[in-house]
N, C-alpha and C positions, 0 to 999 in steps of 0.2 A: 569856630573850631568844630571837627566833625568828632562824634563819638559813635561808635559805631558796635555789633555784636551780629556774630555769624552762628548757624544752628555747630552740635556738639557732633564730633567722628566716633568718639571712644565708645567702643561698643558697650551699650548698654545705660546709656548716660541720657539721662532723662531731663537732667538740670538745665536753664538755660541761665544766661548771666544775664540778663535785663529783662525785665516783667514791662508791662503800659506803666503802671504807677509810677516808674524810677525814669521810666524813659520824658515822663509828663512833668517831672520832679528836674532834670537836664535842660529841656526845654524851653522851661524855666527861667533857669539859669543863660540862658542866651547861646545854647550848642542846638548844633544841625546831629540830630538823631536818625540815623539810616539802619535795619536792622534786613538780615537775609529774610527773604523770603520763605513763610512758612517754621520762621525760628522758634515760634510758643506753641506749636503743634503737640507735643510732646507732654503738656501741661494745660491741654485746651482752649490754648489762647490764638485767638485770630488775628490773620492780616489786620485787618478790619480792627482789631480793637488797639495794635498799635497805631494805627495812622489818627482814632480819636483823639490819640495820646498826644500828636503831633510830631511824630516819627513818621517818617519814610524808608517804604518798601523796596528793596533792590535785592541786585542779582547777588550772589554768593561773592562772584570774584571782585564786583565794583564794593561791597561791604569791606571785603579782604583788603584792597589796596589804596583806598582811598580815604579811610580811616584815620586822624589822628590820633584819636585816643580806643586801641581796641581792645574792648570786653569778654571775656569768653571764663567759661568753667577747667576747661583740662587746658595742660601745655601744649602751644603749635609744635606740629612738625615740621623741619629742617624746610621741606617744601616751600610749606607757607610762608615761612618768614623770608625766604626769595622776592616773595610776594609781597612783600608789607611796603608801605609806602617809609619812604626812610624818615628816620628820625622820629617816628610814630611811638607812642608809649602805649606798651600792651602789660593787659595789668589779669594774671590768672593764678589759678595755683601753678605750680612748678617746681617746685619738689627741688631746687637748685644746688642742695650737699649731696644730688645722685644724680642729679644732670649737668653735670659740667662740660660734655659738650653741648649740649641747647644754649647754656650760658654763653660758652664761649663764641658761638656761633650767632647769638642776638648781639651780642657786641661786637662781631666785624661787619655785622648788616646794620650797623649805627641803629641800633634799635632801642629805646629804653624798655626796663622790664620791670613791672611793680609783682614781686611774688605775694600772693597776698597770706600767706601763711605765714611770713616773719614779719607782719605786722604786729610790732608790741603790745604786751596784754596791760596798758594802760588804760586808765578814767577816760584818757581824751579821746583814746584809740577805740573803746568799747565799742561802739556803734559802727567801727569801720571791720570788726576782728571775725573774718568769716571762718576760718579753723573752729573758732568757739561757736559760733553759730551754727556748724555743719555741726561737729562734736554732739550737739545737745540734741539736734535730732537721730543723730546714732546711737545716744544713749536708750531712747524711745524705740527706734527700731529693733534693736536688740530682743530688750524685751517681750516686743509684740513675739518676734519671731521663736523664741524661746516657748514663751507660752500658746502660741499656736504649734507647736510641735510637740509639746509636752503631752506624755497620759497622762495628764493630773491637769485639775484646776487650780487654780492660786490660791482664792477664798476659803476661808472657814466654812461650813457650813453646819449648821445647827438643821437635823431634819429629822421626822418621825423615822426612818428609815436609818438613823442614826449620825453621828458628828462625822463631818469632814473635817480632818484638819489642814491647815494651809501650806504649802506648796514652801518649803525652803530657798532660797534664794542668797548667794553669797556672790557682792561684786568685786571685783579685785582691781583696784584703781579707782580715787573721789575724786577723780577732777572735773571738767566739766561734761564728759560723756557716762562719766560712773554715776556723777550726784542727778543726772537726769535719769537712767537706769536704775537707781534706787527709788527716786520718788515716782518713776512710772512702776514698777513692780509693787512698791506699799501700796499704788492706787488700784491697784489688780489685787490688794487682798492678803499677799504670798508674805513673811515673815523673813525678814529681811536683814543679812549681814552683812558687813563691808572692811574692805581694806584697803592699808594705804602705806603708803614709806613716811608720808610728811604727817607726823601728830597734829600738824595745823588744823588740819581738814577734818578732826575728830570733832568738833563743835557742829559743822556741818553738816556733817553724816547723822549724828544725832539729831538735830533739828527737825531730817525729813523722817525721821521713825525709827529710824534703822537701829543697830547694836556694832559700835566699833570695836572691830577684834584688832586687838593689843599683842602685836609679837617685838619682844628685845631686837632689837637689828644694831645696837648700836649706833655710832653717829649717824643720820641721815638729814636730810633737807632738799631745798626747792631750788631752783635757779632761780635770775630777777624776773624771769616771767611768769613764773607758778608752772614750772615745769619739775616734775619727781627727779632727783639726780640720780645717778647710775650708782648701781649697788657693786661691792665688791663679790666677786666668786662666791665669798666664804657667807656676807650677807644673802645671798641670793637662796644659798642652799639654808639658812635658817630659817629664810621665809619658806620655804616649799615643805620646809618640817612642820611649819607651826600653822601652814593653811591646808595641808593632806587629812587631816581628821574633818574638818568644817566640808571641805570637799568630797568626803564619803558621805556626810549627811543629808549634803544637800540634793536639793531637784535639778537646780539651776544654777552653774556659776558662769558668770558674763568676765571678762577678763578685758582691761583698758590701758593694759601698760604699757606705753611706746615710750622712747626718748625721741627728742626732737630730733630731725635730721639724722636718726643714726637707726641700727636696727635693733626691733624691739626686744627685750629679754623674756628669756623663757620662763614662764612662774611657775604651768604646771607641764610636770613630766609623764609618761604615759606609765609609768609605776603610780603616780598619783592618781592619773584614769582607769589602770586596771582596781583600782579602792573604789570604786565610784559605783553608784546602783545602778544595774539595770533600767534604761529609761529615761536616767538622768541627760541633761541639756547642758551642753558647755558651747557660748558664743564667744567667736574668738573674736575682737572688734578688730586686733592689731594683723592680722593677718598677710593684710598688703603691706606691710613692712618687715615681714619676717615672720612674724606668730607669736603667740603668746605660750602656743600650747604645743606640746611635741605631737604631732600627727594629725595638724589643722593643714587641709589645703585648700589655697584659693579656691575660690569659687566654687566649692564642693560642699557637702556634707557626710562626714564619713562618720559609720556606724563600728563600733570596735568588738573586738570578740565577745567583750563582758556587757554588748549592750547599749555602751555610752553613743548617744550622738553628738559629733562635732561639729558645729557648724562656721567654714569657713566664709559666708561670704561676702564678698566686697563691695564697694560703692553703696556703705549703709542710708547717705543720706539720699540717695535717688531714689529710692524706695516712696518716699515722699515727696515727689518732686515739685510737688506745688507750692508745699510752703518753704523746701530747703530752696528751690527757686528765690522765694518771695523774702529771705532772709539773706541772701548771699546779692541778689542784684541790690536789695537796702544798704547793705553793707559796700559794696561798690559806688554806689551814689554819695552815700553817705564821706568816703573816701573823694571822690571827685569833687562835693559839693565843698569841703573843708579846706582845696589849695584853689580852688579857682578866685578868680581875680572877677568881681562883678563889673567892674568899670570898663575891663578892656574886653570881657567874653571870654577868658581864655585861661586854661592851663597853670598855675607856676608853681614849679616843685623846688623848693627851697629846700638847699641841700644839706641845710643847718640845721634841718627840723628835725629834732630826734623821730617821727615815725618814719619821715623817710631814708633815715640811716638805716635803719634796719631792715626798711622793705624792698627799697631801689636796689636792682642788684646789679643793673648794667644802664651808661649812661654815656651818648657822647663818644662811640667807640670802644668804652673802657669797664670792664669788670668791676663797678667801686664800693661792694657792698662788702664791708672789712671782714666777717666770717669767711663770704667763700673766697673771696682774694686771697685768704692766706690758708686753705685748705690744702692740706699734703696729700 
């Protein structure tokens, strides 16, 4: 069985989906590993050191079509999958509750499609859940970027020239992109707040240093995945009352609230920005879903009358592309390595399995991933 992985189009994408190590990890396993030519370029990685690995070098479009199982970071275009050899299982992110037609379009090309973003945030699934693994280098990124654009240092400082005090910081959202955001900013020094809808997550936040700020919101909670549930109107505007004061004190506030599959809600409003200091740093994570923040745009950095910088931008974890790389191809392997069959060399997706209920979204012709199937 060929497994195969082609370099990324999307501009600005620096990730690849298979590293030497993963591809050395397949081979292993008893698969023909062919990857495009010049595909670890991007992350410093040569020809040369996947062919160590025992992968084979080829052209782009023999990678593309002759693939059984294909690897990649962003979703094909309509093109490509012209192109796929049929009945081949392509396993990326895909974004599938706002591509429905890519969806629909992989299943009249008899295409299987593994998305690997509704892969369940289970025990057994951990090692395969690349959304959590890209997350947690966004959480890091954030940060960095916050504090390199910041006039202020994190740190306290104690100096004959007199005290520094530390750099505020409040993140809005513990999940797995906030709780990496917080314990990279305590490790920068900065005095550190956090929020959240799910109380669960207050044991956590305190762990890594932090100060969990407590607002009334009434009923809330989590999906079965560890996802924040969507707030009511009325909750929404309680929260933006009760985080408007924390957000004029602070230096930095990093915002991580998306719902899955949907678009993300607004927490702070630009009444809450024009409260905000001169200087102050707001990272919006959620941006390419909507925004977190009124007057974040892609890929931009917008400076507001009173000061505030916003920083919209996208593709947080390619910023680091060596180890979001080195996390996301583990994660795919890791995926491959758990349904393959050692005896026959091959592939089998057992369609009983609960991770692949949730992940397989097209199968066989057929749409048969029960969320987007019955999407209105």
């Amino acid at each position: 069985m060929r497994v195969g992985a082609i370099k990324e189009t999307f501009p600005g994408e620096k990730r690849v989906a298979l590293i030497p190590a993963s591809a050395s990890k397949l081979v292993k396993l008893g698969a023909e590993v062919v990857v495009e030519t010049n595909l670890g370029s991007s992350i410093g990685v040569s020809d040369d050191d996947y062919q160590k690995s025992g992968a084979k070098v080829v052209s782009h479009d023999e990678a593309l079509s002759s693939s059984d199982i294909f690897l990649r970071v962003r979703k094909p275009s309509v093109d490509e999958i012209a192109r796929f050899k049929k009945g081949c299982l392509h396993v990326s992110f895909l974004d599938p509750f706002n591509e429905r037609e890519l969806v629909s379009t992989l299943a009249a090309q008899n295409i299987s499609a593994i998305s690997v973003e509704m892969i369940p945030r289970t025990t057994l699934a951990q090692k395969m859940d690349a959304l959590s693994s890209q997350a947690n280098l966004a959480g890091y990124v954030m940060v960095i970027l916050a504090a390199e654009r910041s006039n202020k240092i994190f740190p306290m400082l104690m100096t004959p020239a007199g005290t520094i005090t530390p750099a505020r910081a409040f993140i809005i959202g513990a999940g797995v992109a906030g709780l990496q955001a917080i314990a990279t900013a305590k490790r920068l020094g900065a005095r550190v707040e956090a929020f959240d809808t799910r109380p669960v997550v207050k044991e956590q936040v305190q762990s890594l240093g932090a100060k969990f700020i407590e607002i009334d919101l009434g009923e809330t909670g989590q999906t079965k995945d560890g996802y924040a549930k969507a707030l009511t109107p009325e909750q929404l505007e309680k929260q933006r009352q009760g985080m408007a004061k924390i957000c004029s004190q602070s230096d930095v506030v990093i915002t991580t609230a998306q719902l899955f599959g949907r678009k993300a809600p607004i927490v702070i409003t630009k009444d809450m920005v024009a409260q905000m200091k001169a200087g102050s740093i707001i990272v919006d994570m959620a941006v390419e879903s909507g925004g977190n923040v009124e007057g974040s745009k892609l890929n931009e950095e917008v400076i507001t009358p009173n000061g505030v910088r916003i920083i919209g931008l996208g593709n947080l974890p390619s910023r680091v592309a060596v180890h979001a790389s080195q996390m996301y191809s583990n994660n795919l392997a890791n995926l491959i390595e758990h349904f393959w069959d050692k005896e026959q060399k091959t592939l089998k997706l057992n369609l009983d399995d609960e991770i692949i209920k949730e992940c397989l979204i097209t199968h066989q012709g057929q749409i048969i991933n029960e969320q987007i199937k019955n999407l209105k």
